[in-house]
MARSE-541900 format. One record per residue (C-alpha): x, y, z. Coordinates in steps of 0.5 Angstrom, whole numbers, plus 2048, in hexadecimal, padded with zeros to 3 digits. Layout:
% MARSE-541900
(node (X; Y; Z))
...
This chain:
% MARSE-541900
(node (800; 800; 800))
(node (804; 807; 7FE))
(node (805; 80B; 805))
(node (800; 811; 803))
(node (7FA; 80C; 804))
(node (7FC; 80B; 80C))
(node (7FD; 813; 80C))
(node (7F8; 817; 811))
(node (7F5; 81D; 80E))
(node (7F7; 822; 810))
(node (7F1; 826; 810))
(node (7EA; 825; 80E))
(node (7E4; 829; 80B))
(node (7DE; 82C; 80D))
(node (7DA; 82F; 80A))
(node (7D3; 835; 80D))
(node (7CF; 839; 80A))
(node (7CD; 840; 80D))
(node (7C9; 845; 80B))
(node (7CC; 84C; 809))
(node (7CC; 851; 80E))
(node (7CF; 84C; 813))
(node (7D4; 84B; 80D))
(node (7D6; 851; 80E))
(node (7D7; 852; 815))
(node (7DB; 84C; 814))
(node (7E0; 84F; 80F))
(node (7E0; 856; 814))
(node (7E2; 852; 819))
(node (7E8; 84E; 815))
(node (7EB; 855; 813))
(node (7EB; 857; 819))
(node (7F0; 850; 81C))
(node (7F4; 851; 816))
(node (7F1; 84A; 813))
(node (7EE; 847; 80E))
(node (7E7; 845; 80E))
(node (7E7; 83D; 80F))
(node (7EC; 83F; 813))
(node (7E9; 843; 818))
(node (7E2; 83E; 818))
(node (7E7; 838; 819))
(node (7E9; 83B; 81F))
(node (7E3; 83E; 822))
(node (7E0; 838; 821))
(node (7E6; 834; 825))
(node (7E5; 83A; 82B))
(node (7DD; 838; 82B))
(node (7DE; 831; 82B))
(node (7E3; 831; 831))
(node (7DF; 835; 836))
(node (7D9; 831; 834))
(node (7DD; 82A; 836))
(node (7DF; 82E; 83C))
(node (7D8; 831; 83F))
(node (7D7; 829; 83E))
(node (7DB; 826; 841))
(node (7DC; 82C; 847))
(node (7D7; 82B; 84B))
(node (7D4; 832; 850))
(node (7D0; 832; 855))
(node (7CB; 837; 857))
(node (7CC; 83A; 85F))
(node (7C6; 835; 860))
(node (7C8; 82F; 85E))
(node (7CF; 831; 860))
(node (7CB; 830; 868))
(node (7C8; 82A; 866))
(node (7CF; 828; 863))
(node (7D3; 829; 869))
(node (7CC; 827; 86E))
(node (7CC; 81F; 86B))
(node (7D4; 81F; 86B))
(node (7D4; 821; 872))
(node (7CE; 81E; 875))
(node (7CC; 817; 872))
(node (7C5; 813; 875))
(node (7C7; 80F; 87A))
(node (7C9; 809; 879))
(node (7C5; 802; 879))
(node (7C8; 7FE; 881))
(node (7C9; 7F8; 87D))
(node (7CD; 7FB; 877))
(node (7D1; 7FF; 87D))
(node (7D1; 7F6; 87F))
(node (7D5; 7F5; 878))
(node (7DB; 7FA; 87B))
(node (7DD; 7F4; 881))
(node (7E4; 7F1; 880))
(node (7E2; 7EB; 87F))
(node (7DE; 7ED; 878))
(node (7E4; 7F1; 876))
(node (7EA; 7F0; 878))
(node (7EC; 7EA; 87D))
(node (7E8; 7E4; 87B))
(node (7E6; 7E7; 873))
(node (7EB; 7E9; 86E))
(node (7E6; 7ED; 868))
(node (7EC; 7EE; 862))
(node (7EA; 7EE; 85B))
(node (7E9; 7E8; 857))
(node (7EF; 7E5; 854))
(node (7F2; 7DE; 851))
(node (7F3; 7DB; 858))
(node (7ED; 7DB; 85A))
(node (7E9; 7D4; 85A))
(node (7E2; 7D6; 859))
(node (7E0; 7CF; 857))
(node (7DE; 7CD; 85D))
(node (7D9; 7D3; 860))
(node (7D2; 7D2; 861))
(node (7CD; 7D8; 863))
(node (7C7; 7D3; 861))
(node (7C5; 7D7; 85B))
(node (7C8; 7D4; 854))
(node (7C8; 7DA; 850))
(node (7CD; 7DE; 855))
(node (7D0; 7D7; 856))
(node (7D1; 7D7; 84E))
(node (7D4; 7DE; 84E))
(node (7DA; 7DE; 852))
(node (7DC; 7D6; 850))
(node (7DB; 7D8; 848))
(node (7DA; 7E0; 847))
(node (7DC; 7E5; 84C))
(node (7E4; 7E4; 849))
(node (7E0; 7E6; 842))
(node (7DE; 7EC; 844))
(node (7E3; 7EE; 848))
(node (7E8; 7EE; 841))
(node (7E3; 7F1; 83D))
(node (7E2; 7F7; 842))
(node (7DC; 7F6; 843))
(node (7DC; 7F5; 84B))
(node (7E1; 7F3; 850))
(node (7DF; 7EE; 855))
(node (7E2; 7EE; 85D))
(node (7E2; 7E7; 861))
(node (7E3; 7E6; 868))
(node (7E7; 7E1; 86B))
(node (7E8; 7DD; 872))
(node (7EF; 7DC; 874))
(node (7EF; 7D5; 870))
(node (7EE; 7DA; 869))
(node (7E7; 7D7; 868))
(node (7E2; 7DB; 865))
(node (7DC; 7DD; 869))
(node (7DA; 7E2; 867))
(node (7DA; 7E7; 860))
(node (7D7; 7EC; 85D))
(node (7D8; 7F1; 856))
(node (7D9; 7F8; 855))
(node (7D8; 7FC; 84F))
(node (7D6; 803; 84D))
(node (7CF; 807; 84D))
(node (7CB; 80C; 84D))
(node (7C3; 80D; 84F))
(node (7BE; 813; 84E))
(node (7BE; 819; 853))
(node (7B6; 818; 853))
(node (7B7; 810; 855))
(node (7B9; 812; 85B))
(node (7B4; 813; 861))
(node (7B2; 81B; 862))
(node (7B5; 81C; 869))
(node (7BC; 819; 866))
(node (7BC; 81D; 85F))
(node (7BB; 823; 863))
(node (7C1; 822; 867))
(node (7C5; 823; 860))
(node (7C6; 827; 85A))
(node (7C2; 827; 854))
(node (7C5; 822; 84F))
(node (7C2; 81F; 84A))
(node (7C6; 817; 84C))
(node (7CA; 816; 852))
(node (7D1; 811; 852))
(node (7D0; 80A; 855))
(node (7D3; 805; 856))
(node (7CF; 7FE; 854))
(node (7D0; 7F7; 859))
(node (7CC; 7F3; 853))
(node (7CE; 7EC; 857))
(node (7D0; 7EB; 85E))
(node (7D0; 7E4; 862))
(node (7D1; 7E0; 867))
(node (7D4; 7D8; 868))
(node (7CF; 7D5; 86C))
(node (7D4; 7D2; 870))
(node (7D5; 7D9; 873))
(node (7CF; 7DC; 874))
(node (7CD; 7E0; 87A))
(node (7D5; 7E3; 87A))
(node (7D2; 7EA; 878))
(node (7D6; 7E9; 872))
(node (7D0; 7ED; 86D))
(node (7D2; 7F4; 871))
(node (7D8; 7F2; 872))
(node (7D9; 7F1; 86A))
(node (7D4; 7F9; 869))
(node (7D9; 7FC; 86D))
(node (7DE; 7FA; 869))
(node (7DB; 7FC; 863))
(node (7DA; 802; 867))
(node (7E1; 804; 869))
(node (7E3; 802; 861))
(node (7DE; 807; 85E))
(node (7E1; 80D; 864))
(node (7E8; 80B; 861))
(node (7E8; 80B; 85A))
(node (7E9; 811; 856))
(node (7E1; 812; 853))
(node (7DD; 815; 858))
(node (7D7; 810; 85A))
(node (7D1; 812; 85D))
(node (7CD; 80B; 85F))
(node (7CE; 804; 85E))
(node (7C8; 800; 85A))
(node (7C6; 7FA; 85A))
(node (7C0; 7F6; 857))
(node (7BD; 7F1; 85B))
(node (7BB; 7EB; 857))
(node (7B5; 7EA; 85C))
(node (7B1; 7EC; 862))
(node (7B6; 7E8; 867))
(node (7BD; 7EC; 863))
(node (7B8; 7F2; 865))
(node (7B7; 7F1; 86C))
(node (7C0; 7F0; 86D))
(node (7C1; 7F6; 86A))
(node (7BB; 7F9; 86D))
(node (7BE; 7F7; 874))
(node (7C5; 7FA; 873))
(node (7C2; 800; 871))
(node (7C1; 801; 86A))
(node (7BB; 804; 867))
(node (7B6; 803; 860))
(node (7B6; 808; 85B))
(node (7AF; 80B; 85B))
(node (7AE; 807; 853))
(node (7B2; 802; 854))
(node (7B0; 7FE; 85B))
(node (7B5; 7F8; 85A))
(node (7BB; 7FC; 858))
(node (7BD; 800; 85E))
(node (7C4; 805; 861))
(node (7C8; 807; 867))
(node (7CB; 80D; 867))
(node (7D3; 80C; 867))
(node (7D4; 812; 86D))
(node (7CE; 80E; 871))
(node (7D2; 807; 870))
(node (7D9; 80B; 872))
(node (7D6; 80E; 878))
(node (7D4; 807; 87A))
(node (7DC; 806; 879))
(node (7DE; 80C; 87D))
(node (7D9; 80A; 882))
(node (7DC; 803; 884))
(node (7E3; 805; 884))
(node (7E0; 80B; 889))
(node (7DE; 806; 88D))
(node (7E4; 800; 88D))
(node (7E8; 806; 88F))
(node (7E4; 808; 895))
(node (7E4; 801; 898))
């Protein structure tokens, strides 16, 4: 092939039409830069397309959703007593390890009782982690089995999905940022451990961490049993959508500092 196929223009057309009047002023206003006509609208044109990118990406608030900002930062709902359970040793650091999914992990012998969660940890979740499609974070005894895992991927909702006395607390945006727990399960062999919040918690701290602001966690719960958990550790449905249900991250991290408050006291 010879070497000028593989070449990039170096420019390409574009081509307006105008009507006469505005022509003119266009013309007057090119004489006065000292420019060529195509010059100076190539130029405008680039000048109003950047500041046009930037009003989108910049985001302003007025001095009232700045008070509502601040107001949902530095004061959160309370959080659940049984998410505030979630934060103990014994679900996050002593007996359990919660880590990222890797190659190491044997998944083959997990058993939550519900075939499809089975099936997505034994088969699917490495896919999807490769595809960037979710991550997936596993809890572990001291032994390295498995008890326990949940997912973790990015989202958003509707500020209109939220309940009236959640929505008033913060700005006016059309979407907020979430971050989805599509799958979360625990082996049978350890129930009762509190490992659900333990894992929430976790997502929570994760959600804090990163680099992108997330305002609550989501989750869709596959039936009135899954709503009821959440339910329990302080999640809230939506007002279209009473399956899929959200904590606010500020909430879960309070019940974080809360714990920690109290360890330190005794």
């Amino acid at each position: 092939m010879p070497p000028e196929a593989n070449r990039t223009p170096r420019s390409a057309r574009i081509e307006a039409r105008i009507a006469p009047d505005a022509l003119a002023v266009v013309r007057r206003a090119a004489e006065l830069q000292g420019r060529s006509v195509s010059d100076f609208v190539v130029a405008a044109a680039e000048a109003a397309a950047h500041r046009t990118i930037a009003e989108v990406q910049i985001i302003r608030l007025s001095v009232e959703d700045q008070r509502a900002f601040a107001a949902a930062i530095l004061d959160p709902p309370e959080p659940a007593p049984a998410l505030a359970a979630g934060t103990t040793p014994a679900v996050t650091a002593v007996s359990f390890r919660i880590e990222p999914l890797g190659a190491a992990h044997d998944r083959k012998g997990f058993c939550c009782g519900v075939a499809a969660l089975d099936r997505y940890l034994h088969e699917l979740a490495t896919q999807d982690i490769r595809r960037r499609i979710s991550n997936c974070f596993v809890a572990c005894d001291p032994a390295g089995t498995v008890a326990a895992y949940y997912t973790f991927a990015a989202t958003g909702f509707p500020l209109a999905d939220l309940p009236a006395e959640e929505a008033k607390r913060l700005p006016r945006y059309g979407m907020l940022p979430a971050g989805l727990i599509g799958r979360l399960a625990v082996d049978q062999r350890f129930r009762g451990r509190r490992l659900g919040g333990g894992l929430v918690i976790d997502a929570a701290r994760r959600a804090a961490g990163g680099d992108p602001a997330i305002f609550a966690l989501v989750v869709d719960a596959k039936d009135e049993a899954a709503a009821a958990f959440y339910r329990h550790l302080g999640f809230r449905p939506f007002v279209s959508r009473p399956m899929t249900l959200f904590l606010p991250v500020a909430t879960a991290l309070r019940a974080v500092r809360a714990a920690a408050a109290a360890a330190e006291g005794a």
